[in-house]
C-alpha positions in Angstrom: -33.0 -29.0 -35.9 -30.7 -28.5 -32.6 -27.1 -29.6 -33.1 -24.4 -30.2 -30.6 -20.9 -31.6 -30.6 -18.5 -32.6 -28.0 -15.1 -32.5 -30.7 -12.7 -30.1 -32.3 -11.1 -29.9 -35.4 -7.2 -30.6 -35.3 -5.7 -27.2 -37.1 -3.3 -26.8 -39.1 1.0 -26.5 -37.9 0.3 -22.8 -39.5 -2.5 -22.1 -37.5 -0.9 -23.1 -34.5 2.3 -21.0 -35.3 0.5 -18.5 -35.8 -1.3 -19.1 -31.8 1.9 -19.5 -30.6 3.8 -16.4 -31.8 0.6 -14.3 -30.8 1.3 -16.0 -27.3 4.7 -14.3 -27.0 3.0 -11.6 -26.0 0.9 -12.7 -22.6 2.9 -15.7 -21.9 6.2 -14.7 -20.2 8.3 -17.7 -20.4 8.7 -17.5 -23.7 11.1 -14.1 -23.4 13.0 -15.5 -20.5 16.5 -16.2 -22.5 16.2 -12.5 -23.7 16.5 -11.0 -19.6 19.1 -9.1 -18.3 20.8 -11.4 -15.7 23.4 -8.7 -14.2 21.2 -8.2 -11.2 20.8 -12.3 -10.2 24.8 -12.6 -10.6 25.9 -9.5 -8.5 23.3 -11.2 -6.0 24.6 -14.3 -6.3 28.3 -13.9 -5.6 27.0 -11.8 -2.3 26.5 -15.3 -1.4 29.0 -17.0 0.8 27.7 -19.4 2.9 28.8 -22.6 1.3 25.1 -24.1 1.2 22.0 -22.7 -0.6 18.7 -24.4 0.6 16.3 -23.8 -1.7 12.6 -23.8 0.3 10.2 -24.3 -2.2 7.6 -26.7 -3.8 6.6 -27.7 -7.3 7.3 -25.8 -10.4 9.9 -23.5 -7.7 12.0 -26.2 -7.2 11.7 -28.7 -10.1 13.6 -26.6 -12.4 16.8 -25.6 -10.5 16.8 -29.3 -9.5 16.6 -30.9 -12.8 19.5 -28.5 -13.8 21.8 -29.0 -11.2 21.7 -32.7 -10.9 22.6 -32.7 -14.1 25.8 -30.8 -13.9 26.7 -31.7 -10.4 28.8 -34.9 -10.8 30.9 -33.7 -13.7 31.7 -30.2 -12.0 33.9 -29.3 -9.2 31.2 -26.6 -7.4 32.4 -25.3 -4.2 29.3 -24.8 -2.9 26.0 -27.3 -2.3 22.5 -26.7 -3.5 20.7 -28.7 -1.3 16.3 -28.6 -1.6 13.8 -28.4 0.8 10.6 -29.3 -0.6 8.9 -31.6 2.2 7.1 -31.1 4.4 7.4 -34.6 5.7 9.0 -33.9 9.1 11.7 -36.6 9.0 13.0 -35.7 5.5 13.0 -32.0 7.1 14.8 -32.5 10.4 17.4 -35.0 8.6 18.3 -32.6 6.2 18.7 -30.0 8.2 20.9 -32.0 10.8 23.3 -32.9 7.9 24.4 -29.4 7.5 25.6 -26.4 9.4 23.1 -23.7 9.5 25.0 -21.1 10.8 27.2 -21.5 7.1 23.7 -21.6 4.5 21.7 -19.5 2.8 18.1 -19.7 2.4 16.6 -19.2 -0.5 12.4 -19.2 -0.2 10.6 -19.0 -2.9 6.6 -18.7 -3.6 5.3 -17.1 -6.4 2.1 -16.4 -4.8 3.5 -15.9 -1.5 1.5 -17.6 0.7 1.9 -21.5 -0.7 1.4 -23.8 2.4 4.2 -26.0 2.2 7.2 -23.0 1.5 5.4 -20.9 4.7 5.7 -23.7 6.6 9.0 -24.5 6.1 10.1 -20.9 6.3 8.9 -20.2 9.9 10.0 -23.7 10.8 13.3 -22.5 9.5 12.9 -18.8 11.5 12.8 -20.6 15.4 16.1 -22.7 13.7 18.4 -19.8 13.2 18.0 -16.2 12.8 17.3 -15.1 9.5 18.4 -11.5 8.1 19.4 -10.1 4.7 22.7 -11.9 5.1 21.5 -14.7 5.2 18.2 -14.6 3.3 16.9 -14.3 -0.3 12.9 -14.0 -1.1 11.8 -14.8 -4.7 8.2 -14.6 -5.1 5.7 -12.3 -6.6 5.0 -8.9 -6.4 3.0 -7.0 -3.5 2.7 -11.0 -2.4 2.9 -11.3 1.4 6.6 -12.5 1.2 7.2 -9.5 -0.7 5.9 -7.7 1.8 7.7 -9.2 4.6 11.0 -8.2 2.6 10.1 -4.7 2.8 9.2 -4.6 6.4 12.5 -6.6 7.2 15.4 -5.2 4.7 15.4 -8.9 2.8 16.7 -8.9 -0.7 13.7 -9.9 -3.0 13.8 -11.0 -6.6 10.5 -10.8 -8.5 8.7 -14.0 -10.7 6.6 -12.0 -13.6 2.9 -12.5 -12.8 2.6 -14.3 -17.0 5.3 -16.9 -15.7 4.0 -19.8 -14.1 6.0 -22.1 -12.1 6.6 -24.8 -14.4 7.6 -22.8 -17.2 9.8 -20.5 -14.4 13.1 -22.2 -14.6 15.4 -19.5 -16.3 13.8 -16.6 -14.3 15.3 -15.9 -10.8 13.5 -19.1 -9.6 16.5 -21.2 -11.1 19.0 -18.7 -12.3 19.5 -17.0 -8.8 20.1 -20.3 -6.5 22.2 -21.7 -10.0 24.4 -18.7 -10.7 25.2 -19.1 -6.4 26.9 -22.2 -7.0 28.6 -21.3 -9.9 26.5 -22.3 -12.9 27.0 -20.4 -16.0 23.3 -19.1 -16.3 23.9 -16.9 -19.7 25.4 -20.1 -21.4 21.9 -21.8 -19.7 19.8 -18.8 -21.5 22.1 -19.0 -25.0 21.2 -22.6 -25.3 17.1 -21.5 -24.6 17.9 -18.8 -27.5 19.1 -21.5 -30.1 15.8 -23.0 -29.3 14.1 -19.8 -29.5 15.0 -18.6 -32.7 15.4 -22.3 -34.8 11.7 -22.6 -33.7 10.3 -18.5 -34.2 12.1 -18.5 -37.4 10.5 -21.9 -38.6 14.4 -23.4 -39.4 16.0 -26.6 -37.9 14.0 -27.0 -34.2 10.6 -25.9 -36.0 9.8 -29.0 -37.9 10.6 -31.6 -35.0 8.8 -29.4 -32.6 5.4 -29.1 -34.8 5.4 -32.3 -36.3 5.6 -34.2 -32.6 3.3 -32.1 -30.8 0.6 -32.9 -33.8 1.5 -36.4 -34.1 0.6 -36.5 -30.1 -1.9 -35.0 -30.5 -3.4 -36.7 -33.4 -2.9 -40.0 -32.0 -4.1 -38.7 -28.1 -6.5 -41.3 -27.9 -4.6 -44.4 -28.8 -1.0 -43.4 -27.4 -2.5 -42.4 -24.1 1.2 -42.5 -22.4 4.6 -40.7 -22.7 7.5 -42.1 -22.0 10.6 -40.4 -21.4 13.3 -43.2 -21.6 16.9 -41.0 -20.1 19.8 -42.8 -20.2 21.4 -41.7 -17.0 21.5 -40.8 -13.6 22.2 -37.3 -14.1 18.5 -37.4 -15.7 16.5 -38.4 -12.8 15.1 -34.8 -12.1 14.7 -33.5 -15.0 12.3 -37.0 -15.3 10.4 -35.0 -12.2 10.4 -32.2 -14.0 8.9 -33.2 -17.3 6.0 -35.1 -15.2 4.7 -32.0 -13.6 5.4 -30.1 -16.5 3.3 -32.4 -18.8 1.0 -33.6 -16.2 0.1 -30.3 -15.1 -0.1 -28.5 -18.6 -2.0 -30.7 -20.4 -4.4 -32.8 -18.5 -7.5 -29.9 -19.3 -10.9 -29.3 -20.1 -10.8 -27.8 -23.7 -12.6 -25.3 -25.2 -15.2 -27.6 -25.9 -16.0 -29.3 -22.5 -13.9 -32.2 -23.1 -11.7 -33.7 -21.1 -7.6 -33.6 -22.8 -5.1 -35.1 -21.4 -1.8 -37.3 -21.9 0.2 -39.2 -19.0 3.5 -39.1 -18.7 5.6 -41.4 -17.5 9.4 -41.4 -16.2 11.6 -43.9 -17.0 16.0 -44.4 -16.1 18.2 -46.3 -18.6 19.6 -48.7 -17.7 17.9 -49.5 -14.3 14.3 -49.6 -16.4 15.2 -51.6 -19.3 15.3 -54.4 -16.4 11.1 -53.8 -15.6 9.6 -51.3 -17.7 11.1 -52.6 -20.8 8.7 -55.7 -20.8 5.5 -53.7 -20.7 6.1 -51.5 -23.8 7.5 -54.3 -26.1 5.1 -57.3 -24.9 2.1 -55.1 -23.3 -0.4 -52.7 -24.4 0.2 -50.5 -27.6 -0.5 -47.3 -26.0 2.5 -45.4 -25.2 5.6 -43.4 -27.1 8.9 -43.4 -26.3 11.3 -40.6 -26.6 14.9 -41.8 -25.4 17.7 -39.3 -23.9 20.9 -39.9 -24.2 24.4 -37.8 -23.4 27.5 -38.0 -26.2 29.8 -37.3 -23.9 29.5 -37.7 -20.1 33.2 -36.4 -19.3 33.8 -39.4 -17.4 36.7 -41.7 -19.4 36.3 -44.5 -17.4 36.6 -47.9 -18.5 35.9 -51.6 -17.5 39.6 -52.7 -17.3 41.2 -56.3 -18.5 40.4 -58.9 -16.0 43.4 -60.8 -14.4 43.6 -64.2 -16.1 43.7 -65.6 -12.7 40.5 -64.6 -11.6 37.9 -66.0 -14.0 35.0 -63.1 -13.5 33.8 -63.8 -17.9 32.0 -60.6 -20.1 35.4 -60.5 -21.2 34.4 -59.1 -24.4 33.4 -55.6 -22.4 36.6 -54.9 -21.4 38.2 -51.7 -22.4 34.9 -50.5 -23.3 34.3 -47.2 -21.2 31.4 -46.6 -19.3 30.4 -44.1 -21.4 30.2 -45.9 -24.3 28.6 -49.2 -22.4 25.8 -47.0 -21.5 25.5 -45.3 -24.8 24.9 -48.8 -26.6 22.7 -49.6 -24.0 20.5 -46.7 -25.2 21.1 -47.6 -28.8 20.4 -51.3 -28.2 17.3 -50.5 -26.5 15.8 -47.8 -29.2 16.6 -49.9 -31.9 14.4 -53.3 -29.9 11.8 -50.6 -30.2 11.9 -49.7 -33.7 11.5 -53.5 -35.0 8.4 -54.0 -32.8 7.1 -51.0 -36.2 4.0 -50.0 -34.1 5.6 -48.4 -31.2 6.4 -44.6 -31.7 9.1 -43.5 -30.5 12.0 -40.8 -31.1 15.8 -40.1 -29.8 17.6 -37.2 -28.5 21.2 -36.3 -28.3 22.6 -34.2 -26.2 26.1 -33.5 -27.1 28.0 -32.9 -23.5 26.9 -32.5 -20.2 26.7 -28.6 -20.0 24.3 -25.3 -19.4 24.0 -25.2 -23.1 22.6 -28.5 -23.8 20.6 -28.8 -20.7 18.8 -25.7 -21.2 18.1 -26.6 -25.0 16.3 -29.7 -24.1 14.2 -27.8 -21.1 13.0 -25.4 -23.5 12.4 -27.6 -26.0 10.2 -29.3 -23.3 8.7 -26.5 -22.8 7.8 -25.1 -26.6 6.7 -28.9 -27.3 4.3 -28.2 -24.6 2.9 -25.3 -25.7 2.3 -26.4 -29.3 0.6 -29.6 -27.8 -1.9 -26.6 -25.8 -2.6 -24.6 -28.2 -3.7 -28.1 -30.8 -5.6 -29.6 -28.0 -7.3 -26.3 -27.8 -6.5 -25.9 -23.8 -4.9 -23.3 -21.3 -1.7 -24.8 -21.0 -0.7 -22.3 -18.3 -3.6 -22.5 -15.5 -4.0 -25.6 -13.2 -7.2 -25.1 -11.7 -7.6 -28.6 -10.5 -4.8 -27.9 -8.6 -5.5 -25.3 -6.9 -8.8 -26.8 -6.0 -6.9 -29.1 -3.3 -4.9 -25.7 -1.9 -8.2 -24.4 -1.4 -9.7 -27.5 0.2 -6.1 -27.6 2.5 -6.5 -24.2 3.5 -10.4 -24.1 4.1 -9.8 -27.7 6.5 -7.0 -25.8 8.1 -8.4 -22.5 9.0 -11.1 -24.7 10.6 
């Protein structure tokens, strides 16, 4: 008798603890909120030029994005982080005409060093204006190319540990250097990834909600096919890019078995979506989850004032309410039309302010979700060999 089988056997939470904590050791991200950040702030308040363009792509550039639109409309920064990660040669030359280059920074950062679209960029940027050590930062891997065009040319160069891959790189020097340059407090970003940290490694408050949704997922993979991520908020709409690639990129793998694993995500604004989207997941298909974000307390205190009586304009029951709280019970409203549908799973965050701290709890936890979600579905949640099938393709085509 020959026998053969194409599935696995879901372990237990213990089990997969116990995977995860033994990953602490090869997988780098993990230790990220424990690094020394002295070096990236002396760096960064070298840096004078009042904008930092990031040239980047992907998992370089998601990060640092996600994070700073987030904090950028309820904080006075003096200086700009503005991101070049096209190579669509209209965005490029628009952006670049908006600003003075004589008064930026550039910031290029490749982990392997010779990514096609941050090259590209980069010597597009070197006929544009003279670049020089004061004027120029390299992050990128080392003994790379880029790292070895620092040497040659006196260019400051921060290193991305070989075990930290680019969607899991945000608190190394990929977002803490171009953050810290603007003013972010990075070691109040890397305290809120160590609340995370420990409530998780010691099994207390995150540990439970972390566990139990990553089985669950995974459990129900083949019925809830889609995530949603439902953030209420504008200053959400990167870190929405960011959790697609970092889902997307992580989990859709062949497992140890030969099959195919894989959940999609899928990106969704409050209020704008509850217009459109909304529809779908209460009348259509039931084959998605919902987590909803939502912020406490936007620091914004404005409100919809009292209408003058002489210019009817109705909804007069919203006045006084602030826009904080309007968009708040938008969230609420909406989570709660999803929990009396019963067969629609879905879950809510609360962020308590709009700061590093709370930012930088919900990446991580991002992040660790991620990894549990790996290690059940039996994957490795920290290649992406699919993707680097296309480079290859790209680069075979254009050395032809």
């Amino acid at each position: 008798m020959h026998y053969q089988r194409n599935f696995y056997e879901i372990r237990s939470n213990q089990e997969i603890f116990k995977d995860i904590c033994k990953e602490l050791n090869h997988v780098g991200y993990y230790r990220l909120p424990f690094q020394d950040t002295s070096k990236i702030k002396a760096h960064a308040t070298k840096i004078t030029q009042k904008n930092i363009i990031i040239v980047g792509i992907g998992g370089s550039i998601l990060g640092t994005k996600a994070i700073y639109t987030f904090l950028k409309t309820s904080r006075a920064f003096q200086k700009k982080l503005i991101f070049l990660d096209t190579i669509d040669p209209l965005e490029v030359n628009y952006l670049l005409g908006e600003i003075k280059l004589e008064d930026s920074h550039f910031i290029v950062i490749s982990k392997s060093g010779d990514t096609i679209e941050p090259i590209s960029l980069f010597k597009y940027l070197d006929i544009k204006i003279d670049l020089d050590k004061s004027n120029l930062t390299i992050i990128t891997g080392k003994d790379s190319l880029l790292d070895l065009f620092s040497q040659r040319n006196d260019i400051n160069c921060f290193y991305i540990d070989e075990n930290v891959g680019g969607r899991f790189s945000v608190f190394s020097p990929v977002g803490l250097l171009p953050l810290a340059s603007v003013g972010v407090d990075i070691d109040a970003l890397l305290d809120g990834c160590k609340e995370i940290f420990d409530g998780f490694f010691d099994q207390k408050n995150h540990y439970e909600h972390i566990i139990k949704k990553a089985r669950f997922l995974v459990e129900n993979k083949s019925r809830f096919t889609n995530n949603i991520v439902f953030s209420y908020s504008s200053i959400f709409k990167e870190f929405n890019s960011w959790y697609i690639q970092l889902w997307a990129e992580s989990l859709g793998k062949i497992n140890s078995n030969g099959t195919r694993q894989g959940l999609t995500p899928i990106a969704l604004l409050g209020p704008d979506d509850q217009h459109s989207f909304l529809q779908l997941i209460i009348d259509g298909v039931r084959n998605k989850t919902v987590t909803f974000i939502k912020v406490k307390n936007l620091k914004d205190k404005s409100i919809i004032p009292h209408n003058n009586s002489s210019r009817k304009i109705g909804l007069d029951f919203i006045e006084k309410i602030s826009f904080n709280d309007l968009i708040n019970m938008q969230a609420d409203s909406t989570y709660e039309a999803i929990i009396q549908q019963k067969d629609i799973p879905c879950d809510l965050i609360t962020l308590e302010s709009v700061d590093e701290r709370n930012i930088a709890m919900l990446m991580y936890r991002f992040q660790l979700i991620v990894s549990c979600i790996g290690a059940f579905l039996q994957i490795n949640t920290y290649n992406q060999p699919a993707v680097e099938l296309g480079k290859d393709i790209l680069k075979s085509k254009l050395k032809k």
